[in-house]
N, C-alpha and C positions, 0 to 999 in steps of 0.2 A: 448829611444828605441822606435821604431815604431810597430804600430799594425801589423805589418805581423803576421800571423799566424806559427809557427815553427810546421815541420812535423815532426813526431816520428821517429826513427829508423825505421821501421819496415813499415811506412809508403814514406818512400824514398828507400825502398828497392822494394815495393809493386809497385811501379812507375817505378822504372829503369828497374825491369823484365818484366812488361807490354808492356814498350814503345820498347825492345829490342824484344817481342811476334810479336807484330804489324807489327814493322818493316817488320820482317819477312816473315810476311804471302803478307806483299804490294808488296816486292819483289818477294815472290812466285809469283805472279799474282792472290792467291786468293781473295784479296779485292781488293776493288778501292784505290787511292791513295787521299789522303783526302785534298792534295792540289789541286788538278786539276779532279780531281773526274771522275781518269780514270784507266783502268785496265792496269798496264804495269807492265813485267815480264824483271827481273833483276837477272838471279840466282847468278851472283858473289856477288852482295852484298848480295843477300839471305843467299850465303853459311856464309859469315863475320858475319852476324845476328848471325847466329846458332851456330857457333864456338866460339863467344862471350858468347852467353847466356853459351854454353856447359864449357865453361872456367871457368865462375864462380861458375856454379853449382859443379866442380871438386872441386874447392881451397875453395869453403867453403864447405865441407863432412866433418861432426863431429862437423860444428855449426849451423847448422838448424835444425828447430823440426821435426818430423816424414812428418806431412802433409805436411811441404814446402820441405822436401826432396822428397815427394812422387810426388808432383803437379809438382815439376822442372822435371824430373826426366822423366814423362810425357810429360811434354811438349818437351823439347828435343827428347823424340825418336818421336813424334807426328810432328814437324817439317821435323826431317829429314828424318821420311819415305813419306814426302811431296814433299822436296826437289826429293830425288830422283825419285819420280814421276814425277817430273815434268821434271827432266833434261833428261828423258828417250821420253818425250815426243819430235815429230819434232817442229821443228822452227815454222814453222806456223801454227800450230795447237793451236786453242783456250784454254786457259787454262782451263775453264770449263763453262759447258752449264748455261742459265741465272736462272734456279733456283738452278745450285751448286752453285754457288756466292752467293746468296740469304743465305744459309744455310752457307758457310764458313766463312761470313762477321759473323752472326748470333753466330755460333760456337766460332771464334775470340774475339767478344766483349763479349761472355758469361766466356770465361777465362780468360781473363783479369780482369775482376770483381769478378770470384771468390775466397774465401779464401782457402776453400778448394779442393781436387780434384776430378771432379767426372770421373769414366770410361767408357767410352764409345768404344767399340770392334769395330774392324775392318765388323766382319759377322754383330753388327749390323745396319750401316752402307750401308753396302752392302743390307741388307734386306731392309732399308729405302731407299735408290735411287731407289728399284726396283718396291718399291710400290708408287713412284711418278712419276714413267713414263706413 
């Protein structure tokens, strides 16, 4: 047997849901794309992101613990009131100014890493973009 390192459960689960996060938000246009280190807006794959992640988080209800039902759970409506902002936006209209990227890239890698979930409201949000303009 070879030194690979074998992930846990629970650490292959931690990865599949992050990298399907990710995904998401690259298609959203909220990050940059990390292979070409550019901001491109793709919402059909976006939508497949989200209806993925939102598929799994269905068919497993009743074997996740409280926090990972509560963190998915989040994250799904957190995407797709993203999603739908965005597909409401015009074609050519920026997806967002350079220091909402700054804080979406920011937001993004901070869920992905985390175990648990933290909430953060809509208002305050709103109160924070207003005190950075």
């Amino acid at each position: 047997m070879s030194t690979e390192q074998k992930y846990t459960e629970q650490q292959l689960f931690d990865q599949l849901i992050s990298s399907l996060v990710h995904s998401a938000w690259v298609f959203l246009g909220k990050i940059k794309n990390p292979v070409n280190d550019e901001l491109e807006r793709d919402l059909d794959q976006a939508s497949i992101q989200i209806d993925m992640l939102d598929m799994l988080f269905k068919r497993m209800k009743g074997n996740l613990s409280d926090n990972e039902d509560q963190y998915l759970d989040h994250l799904v409506r957190e995407l797709k009131m993203n999603f739908v902002e965005e597909k409401n936006k015009p074609e050519d209209s920026p997806s967002t100014n350079g220091e909402a990227k700054d804080e979406a890239n920011e937001a993004a890698e901070e869920e992905s890493n985390e175990e648990e979930p933290t909430e953060k409201t809509d208002a305050n949000e709103s109160e924070e973009n207003k005190d950075e303009k």
